[in-house]
C-alpha positions as CSV (number, residue, x, y, z in Angstrom):
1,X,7.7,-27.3,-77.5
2,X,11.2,-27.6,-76.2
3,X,14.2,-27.5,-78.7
4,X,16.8,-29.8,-77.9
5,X,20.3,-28.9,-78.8
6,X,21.8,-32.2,-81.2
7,X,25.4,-32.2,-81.6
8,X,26.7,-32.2,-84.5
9,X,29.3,-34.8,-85.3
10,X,29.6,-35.6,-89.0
11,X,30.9,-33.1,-91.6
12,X,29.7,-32.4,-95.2
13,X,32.3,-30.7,-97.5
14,X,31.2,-28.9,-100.7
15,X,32.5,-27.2,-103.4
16,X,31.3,-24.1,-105.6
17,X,31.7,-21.5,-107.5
18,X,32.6,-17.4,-106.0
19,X,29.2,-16.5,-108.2
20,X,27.0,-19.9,-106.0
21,X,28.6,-18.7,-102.8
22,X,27.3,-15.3,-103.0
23,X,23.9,-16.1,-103.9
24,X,24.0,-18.5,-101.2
25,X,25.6,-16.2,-98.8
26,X,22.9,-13.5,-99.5
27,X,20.0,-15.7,-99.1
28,X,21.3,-16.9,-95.8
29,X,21.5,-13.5,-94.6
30,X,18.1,-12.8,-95.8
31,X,17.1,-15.4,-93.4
32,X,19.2,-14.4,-90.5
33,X,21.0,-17.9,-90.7
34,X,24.6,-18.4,-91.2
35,X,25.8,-20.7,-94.8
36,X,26.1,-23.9,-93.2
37,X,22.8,-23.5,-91.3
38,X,20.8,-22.4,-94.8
39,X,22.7,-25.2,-96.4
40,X,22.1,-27.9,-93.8
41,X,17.9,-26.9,-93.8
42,X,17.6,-26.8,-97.3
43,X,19.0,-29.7,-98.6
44,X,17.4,-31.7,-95.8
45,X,14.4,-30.5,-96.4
46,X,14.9,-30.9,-100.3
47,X,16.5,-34.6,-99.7
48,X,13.1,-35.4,-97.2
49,X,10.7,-34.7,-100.1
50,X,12.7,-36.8,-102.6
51,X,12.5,-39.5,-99.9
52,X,8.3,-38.6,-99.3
53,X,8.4,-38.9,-103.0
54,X,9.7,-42.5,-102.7
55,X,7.0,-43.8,-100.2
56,X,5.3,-47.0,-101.1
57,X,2.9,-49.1,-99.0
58,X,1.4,-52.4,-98.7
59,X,-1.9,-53.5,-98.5
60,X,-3.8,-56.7,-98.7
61,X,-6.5,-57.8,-100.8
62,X,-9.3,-56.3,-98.8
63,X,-7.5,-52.8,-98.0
64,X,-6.6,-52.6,-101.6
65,X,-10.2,-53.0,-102.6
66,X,-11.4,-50.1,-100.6
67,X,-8.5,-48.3,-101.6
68,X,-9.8,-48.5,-105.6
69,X,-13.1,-47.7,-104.3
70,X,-12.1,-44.8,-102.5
71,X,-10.2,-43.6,-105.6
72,X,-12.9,-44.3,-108.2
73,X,-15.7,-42.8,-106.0
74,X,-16.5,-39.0,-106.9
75,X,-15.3,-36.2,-104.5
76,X,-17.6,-35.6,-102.0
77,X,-19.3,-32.1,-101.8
78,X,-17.8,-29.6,-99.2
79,X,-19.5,-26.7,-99.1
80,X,-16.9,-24.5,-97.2
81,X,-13.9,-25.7,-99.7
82,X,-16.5,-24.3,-102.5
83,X,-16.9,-21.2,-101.2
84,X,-13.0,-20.7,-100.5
85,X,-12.1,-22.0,-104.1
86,X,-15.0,-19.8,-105.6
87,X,-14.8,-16.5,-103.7
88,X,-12.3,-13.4,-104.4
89,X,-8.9,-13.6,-102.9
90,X,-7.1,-11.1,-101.0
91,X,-4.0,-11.8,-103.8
92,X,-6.7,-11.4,-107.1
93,X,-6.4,-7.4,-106.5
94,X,-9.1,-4.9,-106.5
């Protein structure tokens, strides 16, 4: 995949506090990012799952039929997602 280079046009101007800024400032580093990149990912990717959160649909009478039945019906049985949920994780220790 090819990044393409946007250019960036419009501004966004905030305001915080010295003891913000530092925090924000260090966590940027962390991440090898100046503050207006960390800034500009994070509340974009913060302001795209309050949008995702917002997502509606429509359906017609049919499609909404199978939808109900499709959310009424009991899960299916998947014997690999068993065995992941039931077996020891790398994180439970030793």
């Amino acid at each position: 995949m090819v990044a393409v280079k946007q250019t960036r046009e419009e501004r966004l101007s905030i305001r915080t506090t010295p003891e913000r800024k530092t925090i924000i400032a260090k966590a940027a580093e962390r991440e090898n990012k100046n503050i207006s990149d960390f800034v500009l990912e994070n509340a974009l990717s913060a302001a795209e799952a309050v949008l995702a959160d917002d997502a509606n649909f429509i359906l017609d009478r049919k499609q909404w039929k199978r939808f109900l039945a499709a959310l009424d019906a009991p899960p299916r049985k998947i014997p690999a997602l068993r065995k992941l949920l039931t077996e020891r994780s790398v994180f439970d220790g030793k």
